[in-house]
C-alpha positions as CSV (number, residue, x, y, z in Angstrom):
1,X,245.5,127.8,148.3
2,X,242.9,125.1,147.8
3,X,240.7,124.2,150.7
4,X,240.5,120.9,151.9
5,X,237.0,119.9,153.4
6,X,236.9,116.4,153.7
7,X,239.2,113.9,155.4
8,X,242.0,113.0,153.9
9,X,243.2,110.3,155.8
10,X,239.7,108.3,155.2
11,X,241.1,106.2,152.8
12,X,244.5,105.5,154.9
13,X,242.1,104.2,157.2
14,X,240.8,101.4,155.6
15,X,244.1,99.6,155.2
16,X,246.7,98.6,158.2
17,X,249.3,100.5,156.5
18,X,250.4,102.6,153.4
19,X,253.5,102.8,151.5
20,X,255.1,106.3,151.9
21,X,256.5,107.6,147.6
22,X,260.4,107.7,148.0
23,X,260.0,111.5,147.4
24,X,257.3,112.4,149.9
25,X,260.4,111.6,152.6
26,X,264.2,111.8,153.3
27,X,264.6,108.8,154.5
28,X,267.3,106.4,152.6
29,X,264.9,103.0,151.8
30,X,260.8,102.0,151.8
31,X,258.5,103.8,154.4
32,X,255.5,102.1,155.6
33,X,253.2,104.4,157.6
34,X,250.6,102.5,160.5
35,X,247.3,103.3,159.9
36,X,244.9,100.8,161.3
37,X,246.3,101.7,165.3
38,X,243.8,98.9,166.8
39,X,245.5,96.4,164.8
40,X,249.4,97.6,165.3
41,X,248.5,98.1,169.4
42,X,247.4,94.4,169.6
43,X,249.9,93.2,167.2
44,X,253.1,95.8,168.1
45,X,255.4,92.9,170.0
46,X,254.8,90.5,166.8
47,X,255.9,93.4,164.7
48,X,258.8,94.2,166.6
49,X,260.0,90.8,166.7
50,X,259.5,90.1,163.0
51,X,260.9,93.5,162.1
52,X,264.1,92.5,164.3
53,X,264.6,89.4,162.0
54,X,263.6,90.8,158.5
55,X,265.1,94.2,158.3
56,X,263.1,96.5,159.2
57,X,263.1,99.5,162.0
58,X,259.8,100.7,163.9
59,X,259.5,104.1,164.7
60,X,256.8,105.4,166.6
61,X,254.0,104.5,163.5
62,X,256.6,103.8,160.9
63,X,258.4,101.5,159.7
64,X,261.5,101.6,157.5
65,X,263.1,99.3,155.2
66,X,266.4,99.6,153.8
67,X,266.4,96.9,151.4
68,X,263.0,96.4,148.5
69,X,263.4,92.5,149.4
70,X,262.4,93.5,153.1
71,X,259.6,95.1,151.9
72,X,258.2,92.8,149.9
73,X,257.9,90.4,152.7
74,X,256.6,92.8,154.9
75,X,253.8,93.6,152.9
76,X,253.4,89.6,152.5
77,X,253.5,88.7,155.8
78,X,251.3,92.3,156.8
79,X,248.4,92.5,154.5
């Protein structure tokens, strides 16, 4: 088993979210995973209400998409 020393969530940090591969989760759709937690605490009602009009459902620091379209504007509107 290979030893992991550094962090590997350094590079996660740098962005305000990443996009989850299809096969690292069950989940039917897109996963976006919250990274930059400052950002999403001052910005969580925004994202909750834009989420409620384009599609997509918040779950503690995820977010889910069922359609690619949805994603796309998400990561539009979020980057």
């Amino acid at each position: 088993m290979k030893r992991i020393s550094e962090d590997i969530f350094a590079e996660w940090r740098k962005h305000r979210f990443v996009l989850v591969e299809p096969d690292m989760h069950e989940e039917l759709g897109h996963m976006v995973i919250l990274t930059d937690f400052k950002f999403w605490a001052e910005n969580i009602s925004e994202l909750m209400s834009w989420c409620n009009v384009n599609g997509g459902e918040v779950n503690g620091s995820t977010v889910l998409f069922r359609r690619e379209h949805d994603l796309t504007a998400f990561v539009l509107r979020w980057s």
